[in-house]
C-alpha positions as a Markdown table, in Angstrom:
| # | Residue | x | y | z |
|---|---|---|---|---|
| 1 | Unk | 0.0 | 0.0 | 0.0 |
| 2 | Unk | 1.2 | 3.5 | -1.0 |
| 3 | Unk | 1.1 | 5.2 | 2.2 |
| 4 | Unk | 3.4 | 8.1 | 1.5 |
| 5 | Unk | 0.4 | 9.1 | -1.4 |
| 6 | Unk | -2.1 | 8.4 | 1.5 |
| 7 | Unk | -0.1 | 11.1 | 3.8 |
| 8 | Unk | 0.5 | 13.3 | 0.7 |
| 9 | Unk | -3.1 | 13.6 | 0.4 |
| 10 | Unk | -4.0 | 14.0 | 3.9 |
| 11 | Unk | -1.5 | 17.0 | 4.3 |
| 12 | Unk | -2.9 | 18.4 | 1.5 |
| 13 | Unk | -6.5 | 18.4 | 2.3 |
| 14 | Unk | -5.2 | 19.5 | 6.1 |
| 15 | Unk | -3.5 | 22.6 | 4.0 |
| 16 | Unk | -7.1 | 23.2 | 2.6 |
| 17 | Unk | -8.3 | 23.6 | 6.2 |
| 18 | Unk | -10.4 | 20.3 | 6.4 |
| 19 | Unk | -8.5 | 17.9 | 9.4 |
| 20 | Unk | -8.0 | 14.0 | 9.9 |
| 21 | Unk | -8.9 | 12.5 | 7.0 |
| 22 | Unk | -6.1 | 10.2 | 6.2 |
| 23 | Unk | -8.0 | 7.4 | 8.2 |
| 24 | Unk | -10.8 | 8.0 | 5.4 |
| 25 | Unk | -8.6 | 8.0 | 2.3 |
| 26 | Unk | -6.8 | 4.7 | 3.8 |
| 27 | Unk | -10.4 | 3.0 | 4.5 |
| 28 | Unk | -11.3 | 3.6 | 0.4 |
| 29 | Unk | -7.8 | 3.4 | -1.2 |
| 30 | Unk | -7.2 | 0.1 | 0.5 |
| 31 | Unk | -10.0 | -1.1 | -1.9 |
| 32 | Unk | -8.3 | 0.3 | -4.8 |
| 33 | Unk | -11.2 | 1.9 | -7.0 |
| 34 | Unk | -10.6 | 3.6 | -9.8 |
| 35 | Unk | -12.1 | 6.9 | -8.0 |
| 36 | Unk | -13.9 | 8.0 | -5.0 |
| 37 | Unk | -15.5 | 10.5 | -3.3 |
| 38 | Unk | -15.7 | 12.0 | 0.0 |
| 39 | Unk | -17.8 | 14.2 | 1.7 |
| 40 | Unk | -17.6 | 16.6 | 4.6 |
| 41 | Unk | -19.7 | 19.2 | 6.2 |
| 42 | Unk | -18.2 | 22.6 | 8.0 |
| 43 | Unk | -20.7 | 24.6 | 9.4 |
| 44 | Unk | -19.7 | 28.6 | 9.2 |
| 45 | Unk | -21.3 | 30.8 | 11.6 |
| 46 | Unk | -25.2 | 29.7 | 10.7 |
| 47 | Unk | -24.3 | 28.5 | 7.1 |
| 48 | Unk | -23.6 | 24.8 | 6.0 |
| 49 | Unk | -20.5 | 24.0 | 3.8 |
| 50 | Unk | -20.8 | 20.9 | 2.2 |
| 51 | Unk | -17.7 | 19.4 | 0.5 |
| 52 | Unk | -17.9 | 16.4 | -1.8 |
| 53 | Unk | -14.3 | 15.7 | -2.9 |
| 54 | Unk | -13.6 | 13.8 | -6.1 |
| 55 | Unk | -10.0 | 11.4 | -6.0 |
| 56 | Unk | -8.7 | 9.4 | -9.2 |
| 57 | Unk | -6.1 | 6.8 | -9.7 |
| 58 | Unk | -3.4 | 7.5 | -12.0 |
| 59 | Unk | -2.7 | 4.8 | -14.0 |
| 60 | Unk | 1.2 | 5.8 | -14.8 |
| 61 | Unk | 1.6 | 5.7 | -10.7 |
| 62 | Unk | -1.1 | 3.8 | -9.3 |
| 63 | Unk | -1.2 | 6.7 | -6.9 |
| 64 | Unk | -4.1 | 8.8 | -5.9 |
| 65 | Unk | -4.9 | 12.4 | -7.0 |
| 66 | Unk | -7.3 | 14.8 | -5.8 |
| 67 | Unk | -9.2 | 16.5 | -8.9 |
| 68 | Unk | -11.4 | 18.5 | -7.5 |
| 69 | Unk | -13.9 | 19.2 | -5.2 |
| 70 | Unk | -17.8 | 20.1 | -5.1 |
| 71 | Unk | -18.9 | 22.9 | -2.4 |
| 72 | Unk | -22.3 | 24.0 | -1.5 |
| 73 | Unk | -23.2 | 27.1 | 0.4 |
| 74 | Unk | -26.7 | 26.5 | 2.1 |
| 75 | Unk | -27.8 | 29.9 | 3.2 |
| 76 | Unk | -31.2 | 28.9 | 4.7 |
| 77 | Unk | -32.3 | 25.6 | 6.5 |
| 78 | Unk | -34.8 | 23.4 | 4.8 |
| 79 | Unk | -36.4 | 22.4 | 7.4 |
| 80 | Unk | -37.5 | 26.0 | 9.0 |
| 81 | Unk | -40.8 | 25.1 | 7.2 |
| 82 | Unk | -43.1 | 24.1 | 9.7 |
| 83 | Unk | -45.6 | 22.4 | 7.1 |
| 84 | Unk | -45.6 | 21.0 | 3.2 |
| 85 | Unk | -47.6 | 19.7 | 1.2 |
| 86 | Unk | -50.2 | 18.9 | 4.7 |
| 87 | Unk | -46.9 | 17.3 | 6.3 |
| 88 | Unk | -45.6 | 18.2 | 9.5 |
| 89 | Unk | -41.9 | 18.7 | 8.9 |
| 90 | Unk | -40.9 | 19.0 | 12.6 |
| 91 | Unk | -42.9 | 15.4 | 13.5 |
| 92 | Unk | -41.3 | 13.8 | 10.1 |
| 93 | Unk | -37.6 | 14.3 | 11.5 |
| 94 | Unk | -38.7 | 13.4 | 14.9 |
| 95 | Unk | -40.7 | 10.2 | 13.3 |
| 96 | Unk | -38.2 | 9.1 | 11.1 |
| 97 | Unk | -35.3 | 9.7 | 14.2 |
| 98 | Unk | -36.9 | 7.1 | 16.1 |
| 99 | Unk | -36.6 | 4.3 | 13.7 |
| 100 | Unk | -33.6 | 2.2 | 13.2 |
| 101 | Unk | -33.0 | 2.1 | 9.9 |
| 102 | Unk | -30.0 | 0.4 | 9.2 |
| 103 | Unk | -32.6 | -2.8 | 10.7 |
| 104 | Unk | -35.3 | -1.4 | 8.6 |
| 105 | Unk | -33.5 | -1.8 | 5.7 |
| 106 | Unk | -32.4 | -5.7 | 6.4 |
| 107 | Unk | -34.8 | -7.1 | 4.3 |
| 108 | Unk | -33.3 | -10.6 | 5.0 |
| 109 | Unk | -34.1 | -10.6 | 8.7 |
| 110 | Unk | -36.3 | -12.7 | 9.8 |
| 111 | Unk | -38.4 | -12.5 | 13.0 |
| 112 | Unk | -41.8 | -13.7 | 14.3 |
| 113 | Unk | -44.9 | -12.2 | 12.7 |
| 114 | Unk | -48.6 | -12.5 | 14.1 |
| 115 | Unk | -51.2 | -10.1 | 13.0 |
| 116 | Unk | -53.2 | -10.0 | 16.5 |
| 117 | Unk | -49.8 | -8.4 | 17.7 |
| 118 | Unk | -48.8 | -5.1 | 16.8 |
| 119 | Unk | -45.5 | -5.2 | 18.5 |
| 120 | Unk | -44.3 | -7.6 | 15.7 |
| 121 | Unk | -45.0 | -5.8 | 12.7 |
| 122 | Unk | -45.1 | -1.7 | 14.7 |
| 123 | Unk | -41.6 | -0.9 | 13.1 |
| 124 | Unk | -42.5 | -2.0 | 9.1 |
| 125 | Unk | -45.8 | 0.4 | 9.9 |
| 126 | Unk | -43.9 | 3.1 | 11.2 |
| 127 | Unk | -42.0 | 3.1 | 8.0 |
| 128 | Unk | -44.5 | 2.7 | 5.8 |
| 129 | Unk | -45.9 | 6.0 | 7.3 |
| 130 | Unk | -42.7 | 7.5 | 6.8 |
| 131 | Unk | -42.4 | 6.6 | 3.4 |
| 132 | Unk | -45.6 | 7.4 | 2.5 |
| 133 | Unk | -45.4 | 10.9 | 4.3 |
| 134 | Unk | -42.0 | 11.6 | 1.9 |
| 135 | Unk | -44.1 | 10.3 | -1.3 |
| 136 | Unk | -46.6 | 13.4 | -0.4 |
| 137 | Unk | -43.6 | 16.0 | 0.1 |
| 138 | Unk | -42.2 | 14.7 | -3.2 |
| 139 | Unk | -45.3 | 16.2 | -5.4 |
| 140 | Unk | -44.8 | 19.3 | -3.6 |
| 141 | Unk | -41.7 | 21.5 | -5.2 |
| 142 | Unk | -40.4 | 22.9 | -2.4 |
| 143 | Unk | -41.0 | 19.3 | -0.6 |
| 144 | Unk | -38.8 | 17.5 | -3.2 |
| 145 | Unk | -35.9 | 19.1 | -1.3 |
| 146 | Unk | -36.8 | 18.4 | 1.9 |
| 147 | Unk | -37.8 | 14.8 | 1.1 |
| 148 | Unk | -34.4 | 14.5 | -0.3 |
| 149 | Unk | -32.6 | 15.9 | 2.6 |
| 150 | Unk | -34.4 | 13.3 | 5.0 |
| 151 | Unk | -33.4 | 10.7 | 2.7 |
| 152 | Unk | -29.8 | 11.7 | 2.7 |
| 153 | Unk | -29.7 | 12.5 | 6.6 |
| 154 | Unk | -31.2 | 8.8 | 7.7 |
| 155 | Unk | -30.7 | 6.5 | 5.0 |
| 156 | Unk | -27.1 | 7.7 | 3.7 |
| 157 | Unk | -24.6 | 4.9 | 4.7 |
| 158 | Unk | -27.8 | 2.0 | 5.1 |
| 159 | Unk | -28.5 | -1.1 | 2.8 |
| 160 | Unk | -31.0 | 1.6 | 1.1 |
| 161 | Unk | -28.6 | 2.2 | -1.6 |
| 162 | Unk | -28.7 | -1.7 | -2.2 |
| 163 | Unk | -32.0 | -1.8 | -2.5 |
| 164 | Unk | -33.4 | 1.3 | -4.1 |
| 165 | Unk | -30.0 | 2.8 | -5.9 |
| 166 | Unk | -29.0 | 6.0 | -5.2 |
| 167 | Unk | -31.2 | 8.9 | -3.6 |
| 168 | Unk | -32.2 | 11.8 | -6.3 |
| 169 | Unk | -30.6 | 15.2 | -4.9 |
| 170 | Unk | -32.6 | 17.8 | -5.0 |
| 171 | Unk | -30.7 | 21.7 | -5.4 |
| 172 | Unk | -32.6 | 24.2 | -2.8 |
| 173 | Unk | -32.9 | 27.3 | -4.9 |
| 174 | Unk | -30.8 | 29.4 | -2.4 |
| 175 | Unk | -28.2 | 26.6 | -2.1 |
| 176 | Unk | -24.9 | 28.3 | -3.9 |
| 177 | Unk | -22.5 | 26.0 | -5.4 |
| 178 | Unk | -18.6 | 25.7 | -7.4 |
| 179 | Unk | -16.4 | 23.5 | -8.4 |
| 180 | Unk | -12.8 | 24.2 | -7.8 |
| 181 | Unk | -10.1 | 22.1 | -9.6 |
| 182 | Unk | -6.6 | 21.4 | -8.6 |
| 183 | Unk | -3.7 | 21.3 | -10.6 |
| 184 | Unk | -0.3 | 20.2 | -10.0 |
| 185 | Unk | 1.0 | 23.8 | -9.8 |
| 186 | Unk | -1.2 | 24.8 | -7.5 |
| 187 | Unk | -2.2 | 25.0 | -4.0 |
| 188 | Unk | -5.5 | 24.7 | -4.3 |
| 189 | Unk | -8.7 | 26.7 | -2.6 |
| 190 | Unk | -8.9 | 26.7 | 0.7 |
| 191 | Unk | -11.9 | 26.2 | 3.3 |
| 192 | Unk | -12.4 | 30.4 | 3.6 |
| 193 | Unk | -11.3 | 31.4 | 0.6 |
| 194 | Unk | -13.9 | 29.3 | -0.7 |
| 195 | Unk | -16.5 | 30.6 | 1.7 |
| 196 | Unk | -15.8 | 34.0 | 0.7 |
| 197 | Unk | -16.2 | 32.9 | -2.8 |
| 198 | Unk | -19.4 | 31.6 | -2.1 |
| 199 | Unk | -21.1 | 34.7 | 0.2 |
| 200 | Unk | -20.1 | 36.9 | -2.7 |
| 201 | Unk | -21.7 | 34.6 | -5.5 |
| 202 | Unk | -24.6 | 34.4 | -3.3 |
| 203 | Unk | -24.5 | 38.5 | -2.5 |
| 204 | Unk | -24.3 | 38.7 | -6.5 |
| 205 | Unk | -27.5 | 36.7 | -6.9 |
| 206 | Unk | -29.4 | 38.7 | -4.2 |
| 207 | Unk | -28.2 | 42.0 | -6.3 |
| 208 | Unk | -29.6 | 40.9 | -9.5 |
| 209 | Unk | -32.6 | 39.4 | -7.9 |
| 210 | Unk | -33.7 | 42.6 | -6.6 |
| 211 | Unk | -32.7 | 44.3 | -10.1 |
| 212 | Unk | -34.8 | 42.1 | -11.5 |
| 213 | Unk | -37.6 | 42.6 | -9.2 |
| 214 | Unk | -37.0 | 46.6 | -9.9 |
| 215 | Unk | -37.2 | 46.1 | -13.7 |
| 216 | Unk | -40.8 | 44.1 | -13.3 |
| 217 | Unk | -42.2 | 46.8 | -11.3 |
| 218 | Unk | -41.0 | 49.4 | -13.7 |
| 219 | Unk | -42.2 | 47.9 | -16.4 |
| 220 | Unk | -45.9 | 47.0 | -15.2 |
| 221 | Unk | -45.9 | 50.7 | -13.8 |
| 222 | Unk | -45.0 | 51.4 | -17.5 |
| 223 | Unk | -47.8 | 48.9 | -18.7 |
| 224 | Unk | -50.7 | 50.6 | -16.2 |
| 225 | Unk | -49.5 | 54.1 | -17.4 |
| 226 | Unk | -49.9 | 53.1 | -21.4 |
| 227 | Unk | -53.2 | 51.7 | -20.8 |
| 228 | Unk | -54.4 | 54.5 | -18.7 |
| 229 | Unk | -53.5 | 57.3 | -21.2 |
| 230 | Unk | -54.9 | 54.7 | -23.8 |
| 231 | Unk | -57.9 | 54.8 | -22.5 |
| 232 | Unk | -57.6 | 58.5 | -22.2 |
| 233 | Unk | -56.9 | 58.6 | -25.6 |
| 234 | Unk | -59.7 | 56.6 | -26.7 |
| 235 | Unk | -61.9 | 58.6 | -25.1 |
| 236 | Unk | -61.0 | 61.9 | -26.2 |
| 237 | Unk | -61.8 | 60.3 | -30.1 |
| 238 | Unk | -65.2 | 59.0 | -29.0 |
| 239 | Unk | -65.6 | 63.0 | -27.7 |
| 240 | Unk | -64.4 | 64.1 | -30.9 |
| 241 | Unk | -66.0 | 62.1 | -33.0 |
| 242 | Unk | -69.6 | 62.6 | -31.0 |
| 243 | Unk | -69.1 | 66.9 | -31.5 |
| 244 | Unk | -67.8 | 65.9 | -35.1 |
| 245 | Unk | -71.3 | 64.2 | -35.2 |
| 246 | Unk | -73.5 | 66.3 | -33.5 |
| 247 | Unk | -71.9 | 69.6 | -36.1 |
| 248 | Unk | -72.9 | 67.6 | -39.1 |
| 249 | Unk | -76.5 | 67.4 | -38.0 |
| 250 | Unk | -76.2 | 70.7 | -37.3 |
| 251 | Unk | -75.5 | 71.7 | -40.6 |
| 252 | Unk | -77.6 | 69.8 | -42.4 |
| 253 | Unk | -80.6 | 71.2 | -40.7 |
């Protein structure tokens, strides 16, 4: 095993600002894949980071690069909502906290079943409330996100995966998100400089959301104003046209 690459990597990513992760790189390189990822949450001030590092094998070396990596700003917390879609967000979490799921997801377990008992069969109906509670936040659009989250938050890591494949993410609209690349030359970004990368992206957005907002006001001011003078417009012609009206009787008589 290439432990010096393992190292490398870990003093790297400590460079970076993100801590203690050579135990993590050893756990997946010892299964050699041809790439990997990793992910890691750092929580700044009220905000989330979330990191999702990609690592490749060279072929020439056999040793391990980091490419890249994935960060997320999440500005605002999903889960603030009280209710969706008729769902209780707050009684969800709690709902789905109280079941073990890595046991709910051992299909292959085999235990005593008898209808007349509810104890026997209370977990699978628990879950089946669960599931059918995230089916109703799913044909909600803002619930899509939040289902997803819950997904990710109690079923990441579980024989779900297995099972059911992979768990559809879901981008929250105010979530702000880059890629940064590395590059033999270079250092790389680190965990602030990233950050500050991020609040400004997301301060940029706020700006031209607000422009935006400013120019669609304008312009239905600008619509209301046409269509009053318009009117005014078409008024003054019926006028016209009435006194143009009334004249010619005049004269005729």
């Amino acid at each position: 095993m290439n432990i010096q690459n393992i190292t490398a990597l870990a003093s790297q990513l400590q460079s970076l600002g993100f801590d203690n992760f050579g135990s993590l790189l050893l756990k997946r390189i010892c299964f050699k894949p041809d790439n990997f990822y990793l992910n890691h949450k750092i929580a700044k001030d009220k905000e989330l980071l979330e990191f999702r590092f990609y690592f490749e094998r060279q072929r020439e070396s056999d040793a391990y690069m980091l490419l890249y990596y994935d960060v997320t700003l999440q500005q605002k917390n999903i889960f603030e909502e009280l209710m969706i879609a008729g769902i209780n967000i707050a009684d969800l979490e709690k709902q789905m906290t109280t079941i073990n799921w890595m046991s709910a997801f051992n299909i292959d377990e085999r235990k005593k079943l008898d209808p007349n008992d509810k104890t026997t069969w209370e977990v699978e109906a628990k879950v089946e409330s669960v599931v059918e509670s995230l089916a109703a936040l799913e044909l909600d659009e803002k619930g899509k996100t939040v289902a997803a989250a819950l997904k990710v938050k109690f079923w990441f890591g579980t024989p779900y995966h297995e099972i059911f494949g992979s768990i559809s993410a879901v981008k929250n609209k105010s979530d702000i998100s880059q890629r940064f690349y590395f590059s033999e030359n270079s250092s790389g970004i680190t965990v602030d400089e990233a950050y500050r990368f991020l609040q400004n992206k997301w301060l940029e957005k706020q700006l031209q959301l607000k422009k935006k907002q400013a120019d669609s006001t304008s312009e239905s001011e600008n619509d209301e104003t046409n269509s009053t003078t318009g009117s005014g417009l078409l008024k003054k012609r019926r006028i016209n046209s009435s006194l143009k009206g009334k004249r010619n009787k005049t004269n005729q008589d």
